[in-house]
N, C-alpha and C positions, 0 to 999 in steps of 0.2 A: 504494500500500500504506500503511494506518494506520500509522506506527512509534513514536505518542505514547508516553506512559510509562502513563496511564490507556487500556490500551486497550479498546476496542468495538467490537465488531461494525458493521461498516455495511454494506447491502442491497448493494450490490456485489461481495461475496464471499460473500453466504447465498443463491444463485439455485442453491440444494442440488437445491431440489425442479423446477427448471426446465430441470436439468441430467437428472434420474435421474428425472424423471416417468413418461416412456413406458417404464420399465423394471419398475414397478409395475402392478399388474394394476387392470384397475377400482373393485373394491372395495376397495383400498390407498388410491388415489386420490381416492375419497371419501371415507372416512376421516380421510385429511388436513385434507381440505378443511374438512369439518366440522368439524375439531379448530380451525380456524382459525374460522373464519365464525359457527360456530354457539356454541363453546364460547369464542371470544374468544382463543385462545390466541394469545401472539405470533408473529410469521411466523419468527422465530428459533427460537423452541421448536419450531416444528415441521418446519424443517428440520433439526433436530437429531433428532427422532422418525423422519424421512425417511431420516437415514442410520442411526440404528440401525436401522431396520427389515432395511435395505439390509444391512448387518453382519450382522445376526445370520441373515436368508435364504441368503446367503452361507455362514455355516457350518455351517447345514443341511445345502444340496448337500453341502459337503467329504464331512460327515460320513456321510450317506448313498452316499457313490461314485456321485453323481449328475454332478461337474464333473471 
């Protein structure tokens, strides 16, 4: 675990999207990708786009009385 005083992120605890991949639908998943690949975004921002997604589908169901 980081515990410096400046801390940062390091890819060993942002495997967000490697975690919660198969819990996204295809076109989630490319989406991503391209956010990464095509538009340059860093792998951090987009595991950070990965869990909001994740959140805010999340309180869709609640809200629908879907879960």
């Amino acid at each position: 675990m980081n515990l410096s005083l400046g801390y940062h992120k390091t890819r060993e605890f942002s495997s967000v999207r490697g975690v919660f991949m198969q819990e996204f639908p295809l076109h989630m998943q490319n989406f991503l990708t391209y956010l990464e690949t095509i538009r340059g975004k860093s792998s951090l921002t987009v595991d950070e786009y990965a869990l909001d997604l994740r959140m805010f589908f999340r309180f869709l169901k609640r809200e629908r009385g879907l879960v």
